[in-house]
C-alpha positions as CSV (number, residue, x, y, z in Angstrom):
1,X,6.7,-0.9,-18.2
2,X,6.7,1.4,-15.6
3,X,8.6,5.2,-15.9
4,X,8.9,6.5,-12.6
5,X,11.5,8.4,-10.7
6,X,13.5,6.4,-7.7
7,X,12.7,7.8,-4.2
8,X,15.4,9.6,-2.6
9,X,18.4,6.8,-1.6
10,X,17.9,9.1,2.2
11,X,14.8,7.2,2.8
12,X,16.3,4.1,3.9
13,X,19.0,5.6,5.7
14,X,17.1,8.1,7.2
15,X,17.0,7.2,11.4
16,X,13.4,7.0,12.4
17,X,13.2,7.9,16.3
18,X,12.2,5.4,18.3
19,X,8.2,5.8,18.5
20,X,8.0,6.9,14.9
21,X,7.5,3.3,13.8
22,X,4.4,3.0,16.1
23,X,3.0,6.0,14.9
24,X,3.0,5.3,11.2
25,X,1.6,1.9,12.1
26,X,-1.3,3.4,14.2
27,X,-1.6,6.1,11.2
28,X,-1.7,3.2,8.7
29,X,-4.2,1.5,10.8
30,X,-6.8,4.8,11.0
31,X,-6.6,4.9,7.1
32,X,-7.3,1.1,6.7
33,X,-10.2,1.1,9.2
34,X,-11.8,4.4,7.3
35,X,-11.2,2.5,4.0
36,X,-13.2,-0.7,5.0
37,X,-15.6,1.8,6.8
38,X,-16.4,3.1,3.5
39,X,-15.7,-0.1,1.8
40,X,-16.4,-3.1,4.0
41,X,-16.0,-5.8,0.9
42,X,-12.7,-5.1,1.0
43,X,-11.6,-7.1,3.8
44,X,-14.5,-9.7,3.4
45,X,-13.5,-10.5,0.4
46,X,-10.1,-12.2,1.9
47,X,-12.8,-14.7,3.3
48,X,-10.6,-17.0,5.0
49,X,-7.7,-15.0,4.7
50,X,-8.6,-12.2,6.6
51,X,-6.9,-13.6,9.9
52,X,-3.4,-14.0,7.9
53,X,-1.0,-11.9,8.8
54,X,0.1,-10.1,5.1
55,X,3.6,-8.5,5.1
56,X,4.4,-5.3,3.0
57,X,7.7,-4.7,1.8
58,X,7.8,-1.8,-0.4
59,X,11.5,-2.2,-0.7
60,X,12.5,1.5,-1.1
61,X,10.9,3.0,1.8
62,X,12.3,3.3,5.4
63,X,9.8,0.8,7.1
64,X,8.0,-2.8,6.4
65,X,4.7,-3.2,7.0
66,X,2.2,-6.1,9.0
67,X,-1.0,-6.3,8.1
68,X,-4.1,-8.2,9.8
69,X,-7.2,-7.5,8.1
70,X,-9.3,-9.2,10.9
71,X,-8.0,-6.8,13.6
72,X,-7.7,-3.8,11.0
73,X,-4.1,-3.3,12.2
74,X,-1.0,-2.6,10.4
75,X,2.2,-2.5,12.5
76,X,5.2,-0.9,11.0
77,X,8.7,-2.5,11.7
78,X,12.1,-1.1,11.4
79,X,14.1,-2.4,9.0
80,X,17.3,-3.6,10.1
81,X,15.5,-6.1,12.7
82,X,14.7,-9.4,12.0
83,X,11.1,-9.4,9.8
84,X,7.7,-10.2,12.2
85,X,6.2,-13.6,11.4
86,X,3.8,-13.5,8.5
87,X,1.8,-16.5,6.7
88,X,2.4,-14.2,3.1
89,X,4.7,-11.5,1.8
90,X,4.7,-9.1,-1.1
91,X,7.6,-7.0,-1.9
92,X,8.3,-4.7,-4.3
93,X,8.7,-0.7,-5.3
94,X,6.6,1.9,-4.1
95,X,5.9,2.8,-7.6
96,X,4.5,-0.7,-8.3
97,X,2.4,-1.1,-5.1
98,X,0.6,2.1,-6.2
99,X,0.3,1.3,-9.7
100,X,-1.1,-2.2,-8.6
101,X,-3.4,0.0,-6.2
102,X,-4.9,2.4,-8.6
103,X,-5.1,0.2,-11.5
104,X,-2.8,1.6,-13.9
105,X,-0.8,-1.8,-13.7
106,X,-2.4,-5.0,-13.8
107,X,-1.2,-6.9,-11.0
108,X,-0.5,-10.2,-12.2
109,X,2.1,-8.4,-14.9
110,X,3.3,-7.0,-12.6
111,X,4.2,-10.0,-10.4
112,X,5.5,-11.7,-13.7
113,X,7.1,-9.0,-14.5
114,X,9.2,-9.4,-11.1
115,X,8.3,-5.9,-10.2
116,X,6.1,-7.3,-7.2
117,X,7.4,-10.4,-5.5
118,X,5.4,-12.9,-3.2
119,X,6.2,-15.2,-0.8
120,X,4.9,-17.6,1.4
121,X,1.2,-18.5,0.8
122,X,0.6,-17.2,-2.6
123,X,-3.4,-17.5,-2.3
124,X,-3.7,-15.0,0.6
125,X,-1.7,-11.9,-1.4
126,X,-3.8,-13.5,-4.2
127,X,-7.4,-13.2,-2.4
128,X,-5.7,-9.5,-0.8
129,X,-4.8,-8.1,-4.4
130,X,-8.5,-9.4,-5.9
131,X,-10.1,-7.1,-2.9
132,X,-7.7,-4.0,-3.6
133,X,-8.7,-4.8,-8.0
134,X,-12.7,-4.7,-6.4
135,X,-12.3,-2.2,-4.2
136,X,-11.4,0.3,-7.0
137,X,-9.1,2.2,-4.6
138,X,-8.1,5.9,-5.0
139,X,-5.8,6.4,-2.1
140,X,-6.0,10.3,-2.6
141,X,-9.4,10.1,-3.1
142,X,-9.7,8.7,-0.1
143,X,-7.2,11.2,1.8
144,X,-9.0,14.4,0.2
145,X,-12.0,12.7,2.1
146,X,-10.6,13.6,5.5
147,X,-8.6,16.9,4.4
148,X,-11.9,18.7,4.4
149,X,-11.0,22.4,3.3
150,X,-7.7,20.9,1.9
151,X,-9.0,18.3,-0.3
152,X,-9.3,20.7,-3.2
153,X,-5.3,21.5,-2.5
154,X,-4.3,18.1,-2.4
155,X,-6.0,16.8,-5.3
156,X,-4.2,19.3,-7.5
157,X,-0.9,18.5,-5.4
158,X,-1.1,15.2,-6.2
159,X,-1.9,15.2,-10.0
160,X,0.7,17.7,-10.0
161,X,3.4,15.2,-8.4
162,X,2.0,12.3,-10.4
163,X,2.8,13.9,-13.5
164,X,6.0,15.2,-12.4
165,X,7.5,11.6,-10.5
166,X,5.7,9.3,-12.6
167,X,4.0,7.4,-9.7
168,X,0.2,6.6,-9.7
169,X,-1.1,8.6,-7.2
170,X,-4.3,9.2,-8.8
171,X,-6.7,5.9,-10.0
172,X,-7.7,7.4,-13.4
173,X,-10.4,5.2,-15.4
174,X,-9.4,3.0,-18.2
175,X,-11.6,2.8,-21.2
């Protein structure tokens, strides 16, 4: 399915100083508030859901992620503590979360693929992965939007490391 190159094994061993968890999480939730800025159907589309708290474990990276849509706040948590409450829970690879994101994997193989895995209530990361399909989402895209002068660099720096890791980075149309 999908032909990517594992993240570097350091990432989950790498220490993360104590505030650097709280950063990411506030960075996280600046990029999630400027997403449903630009794209407020995003998080109304959870309808009921969007007061469920939604965790992300992308299983190779250092950190798992909360998210409440309602509040437009995603907490990161350190890993070798005990996991935050959560009504639903998807879990998976970083390289299947972004081909999920950008449409380059359909998300339902990839859940009966096992690549993703959810827990919990099924029907919130069910109502949350029909918003991210609507929303269209170009996460570089939408990171060139606040680079200004640099968004020319980092589009070609991130076709350049999609090409060269295998990862989606980029949501490319498919006709």
């Amino acid at each position: 399915m999908m032909t990517t190159r594992p993240l570097p094994p350091l990432l989950l061993r790498l220490p993360l100083p104590a505030p650097a968890a709280s950063l990411i999480g506030l960075s996280f939730s600046a990029f999630l508030r400027r997403i449903a800025g630009r794209k407020p159907s995003i998080l109304s589309r959870l309808g009921r859901y969007e007061s469920a708290l939604i965790l992300i474990d992308v299983g190779d990276g250092p950190l798992i992620l909360l998210m409440q849509p309602s509040t437009r706040r995603i907490t990161a948590h350190a890993r070798d503590g005990a996991e935050p409450e959560h009504y639903a829970a998807i879990r998976g690879e970083l390289a299947a979360f972004l081909a999920m994101l950008h449409g380059s994997e359909d998300g339902d193989a990839l859940f009966f693929s096992g690549e993703l895995e959810i827990s919990g209530d099924t029907s919130v990361v069910q109502a949350l992965r029909n918003a991210l399909d609507d929303a269209e989402l170009d996460l570089t895209e939408e990171l060139a939007l606040m680079a200004g002068p640099l968004s020319r660099w980092l589009r070609r720096f991130a076709a350049m490391a999609e090409t060269r890791t295998g990862y989606a980075l980029i949501r490319r149309e498919l006709f």
